[in-house]
TORLOSE-592686 format. One record per atom (N, C-alpha, C): x, y, z. Coordinates in steps of 0.1 Angstrom, whole numbers, plus 5000, padded with zeros to 4 digits. Layout:
// residues N
XYZ/...
***
This chain:
// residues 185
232560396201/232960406214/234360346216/235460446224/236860306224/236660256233/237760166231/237660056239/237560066258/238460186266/237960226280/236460206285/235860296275/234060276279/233360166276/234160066267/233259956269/233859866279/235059876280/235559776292/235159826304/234659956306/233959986323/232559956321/231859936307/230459896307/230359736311/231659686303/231159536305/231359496322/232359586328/232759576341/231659596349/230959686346/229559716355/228559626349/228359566341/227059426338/228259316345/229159326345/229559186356/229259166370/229659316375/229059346389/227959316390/227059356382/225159386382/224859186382/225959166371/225359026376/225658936387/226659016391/227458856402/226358956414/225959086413/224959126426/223359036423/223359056411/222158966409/222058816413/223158746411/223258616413/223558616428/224358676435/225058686452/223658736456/222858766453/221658826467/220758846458/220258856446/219058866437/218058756445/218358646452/216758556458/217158596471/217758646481/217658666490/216558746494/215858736508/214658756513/214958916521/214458996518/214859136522/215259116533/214659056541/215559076560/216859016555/216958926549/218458906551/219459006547/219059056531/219659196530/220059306540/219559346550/219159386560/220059326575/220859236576/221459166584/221759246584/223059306597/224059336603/224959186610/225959196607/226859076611/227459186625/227159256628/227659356640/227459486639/227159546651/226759676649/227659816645/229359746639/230059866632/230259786618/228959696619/229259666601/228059736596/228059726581/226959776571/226159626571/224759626563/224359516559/224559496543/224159426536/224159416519/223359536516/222259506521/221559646515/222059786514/223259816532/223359966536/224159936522/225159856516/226559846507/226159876497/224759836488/224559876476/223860006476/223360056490/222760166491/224260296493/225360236496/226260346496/226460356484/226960246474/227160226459/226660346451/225160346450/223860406445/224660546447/224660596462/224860716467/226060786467/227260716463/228560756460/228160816445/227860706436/228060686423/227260806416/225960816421/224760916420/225361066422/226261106429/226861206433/227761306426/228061236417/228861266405/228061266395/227061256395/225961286385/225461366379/225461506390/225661676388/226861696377/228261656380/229361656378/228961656364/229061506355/228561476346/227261596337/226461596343/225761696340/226361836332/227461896342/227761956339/228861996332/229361866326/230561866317/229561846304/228161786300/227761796288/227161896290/226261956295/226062126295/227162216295/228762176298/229362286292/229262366301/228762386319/228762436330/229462426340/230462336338/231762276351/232462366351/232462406365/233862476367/234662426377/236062376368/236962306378/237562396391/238362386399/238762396409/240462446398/240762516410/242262626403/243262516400/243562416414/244262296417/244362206403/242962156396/242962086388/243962116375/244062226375/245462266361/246162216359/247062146373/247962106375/248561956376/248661916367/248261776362/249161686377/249961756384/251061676391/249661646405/248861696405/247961706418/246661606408/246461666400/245461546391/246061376394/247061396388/247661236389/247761206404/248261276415/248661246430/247561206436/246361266433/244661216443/243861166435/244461116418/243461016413/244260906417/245460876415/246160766422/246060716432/246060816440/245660806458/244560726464/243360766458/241760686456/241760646452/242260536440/242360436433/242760366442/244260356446/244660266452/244160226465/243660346474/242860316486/241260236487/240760236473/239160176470/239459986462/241160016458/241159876451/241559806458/242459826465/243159686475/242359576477/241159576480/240459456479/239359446491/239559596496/238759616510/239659566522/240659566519/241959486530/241759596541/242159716536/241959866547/240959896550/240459906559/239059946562/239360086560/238160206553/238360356554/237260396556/237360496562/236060546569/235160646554/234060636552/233160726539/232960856546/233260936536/232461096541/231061036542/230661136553/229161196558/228361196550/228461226538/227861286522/226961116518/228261036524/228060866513/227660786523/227160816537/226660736546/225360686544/225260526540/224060496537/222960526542/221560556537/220460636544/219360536545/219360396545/218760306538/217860266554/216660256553/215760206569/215360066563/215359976572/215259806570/214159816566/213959736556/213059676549/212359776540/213059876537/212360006533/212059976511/213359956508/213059966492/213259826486/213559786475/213759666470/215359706463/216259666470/217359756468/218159656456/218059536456/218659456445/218259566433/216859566431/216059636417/216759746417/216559816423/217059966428/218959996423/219359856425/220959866419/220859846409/220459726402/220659746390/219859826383/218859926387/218760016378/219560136374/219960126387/221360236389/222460236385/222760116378/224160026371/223660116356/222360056355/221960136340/222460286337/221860336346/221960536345/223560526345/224060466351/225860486352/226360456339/225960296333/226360286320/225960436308/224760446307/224160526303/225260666301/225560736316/226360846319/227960836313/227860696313/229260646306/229560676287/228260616285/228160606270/227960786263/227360876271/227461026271/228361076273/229361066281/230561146287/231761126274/231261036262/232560966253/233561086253/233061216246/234061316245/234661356256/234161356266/235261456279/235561316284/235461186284/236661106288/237661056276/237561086262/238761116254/239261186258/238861346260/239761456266/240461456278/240061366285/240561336299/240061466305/239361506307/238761636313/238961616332/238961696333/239361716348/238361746357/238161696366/236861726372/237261666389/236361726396/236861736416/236061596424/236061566429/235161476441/233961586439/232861466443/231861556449/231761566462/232561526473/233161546481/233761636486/234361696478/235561796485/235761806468/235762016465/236062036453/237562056450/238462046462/239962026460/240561926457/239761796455/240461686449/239961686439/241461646432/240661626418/241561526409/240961466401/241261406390/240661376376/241161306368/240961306353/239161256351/238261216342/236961196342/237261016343/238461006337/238860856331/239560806345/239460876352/240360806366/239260736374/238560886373/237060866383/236060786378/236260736371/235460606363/236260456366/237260496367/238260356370/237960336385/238060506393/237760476410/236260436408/235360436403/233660386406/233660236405/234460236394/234660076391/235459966405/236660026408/236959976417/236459996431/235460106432/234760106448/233860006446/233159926434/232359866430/232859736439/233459676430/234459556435/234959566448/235359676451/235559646467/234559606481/233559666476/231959696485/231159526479/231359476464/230659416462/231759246472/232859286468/233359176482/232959226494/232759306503/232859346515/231059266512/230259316508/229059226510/228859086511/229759016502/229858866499/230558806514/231258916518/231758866535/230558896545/229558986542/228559036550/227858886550/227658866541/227058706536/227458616541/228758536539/229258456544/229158486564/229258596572/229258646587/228058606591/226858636580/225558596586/224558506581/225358416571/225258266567/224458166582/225058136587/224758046599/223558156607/223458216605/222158286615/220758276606/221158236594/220258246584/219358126577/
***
């Protein structure tokens, strides 16, 4: 494996652990807090994670079945690079921007419903997992769309760098969700 796939593997067991360590003994209702009624809770956050990440999963699918069919757009490396760039930079800043999620990635999560710590990190697994499969079409840099919207598109290696960075961004926005409803807790 080179070295990209293991630095997004080790990047996803960092996450898995700092989620495990940041809210792994917390008591499901707190998970479940809202610090206000236009925020998420921890839970809605790893439940968007899950649901973003899962989505691309088809995608994947069908780059090792050899069944993807890209979008006309994607040929064009100058539009590849422009909206993998674009998302990258809008998911890393640090969560400084607030941006609104498609409809598709709105968390579906009812309080007190799953055990969502468990539930992420087993989800961290299938993603490593989808990582360590994909080796050949992210050497190739293969091109592939949002599952979102099949006009955006970028490289397989971009959209692994964007998962990584929506990661980090959501896993601070929770660590603030925490800190907001600290004192009520």
């Amino acid at each position: 494996m080179d070295i990209k796939p293991k630095q997004w593997i080790n990047e996803l067991d960092k996450l898995s652990g700092d989620i495990r360590d940041s809210f792994g003994n917390l008591d499901k209702e707190i998970l479940f807090l809202k610090p206000d009624s236009k925020s998420w809770s921890i839970a809605e956050i790893l439940e968007h994670l899950i649901t973003v990440n899962s989505s691309y999963f088809p995608i994947f699918k069908q780059l090792i079945d050899n069944t993807f069919v890209g979008a006309f757009i994607g040929k064009f490396s100058f539009f590849t690079k422009l909206f993998g760039n674009m998302i990258y930079q809008s998911v890393s800043d640090g969560g400084k921007k607030k941006i609104r999620t498609f409809p598709l990635w709105e968390p579906k999560i009812k309080e007190g419903e799953a055990d969502i710590i468990k539930n992420f990190l087993a989800h961290q697994e299938d993603l490593k997992n989808w990582i360590k499969e994909l080796g050949p079409y992210i050497e190739k840099e293969a091109i592939i769309h949002s599952p979102a919207n099949k006009l955006i598109v970028y490289s397989l290696p971009q959209a692994l760098d964007i998962i990584i960075a929506h990661e980090k961004r959501h896993l601070e926005q929770a660590k603030n969700v925490l800190e907001k409803i600290k004192p009520s807790t």
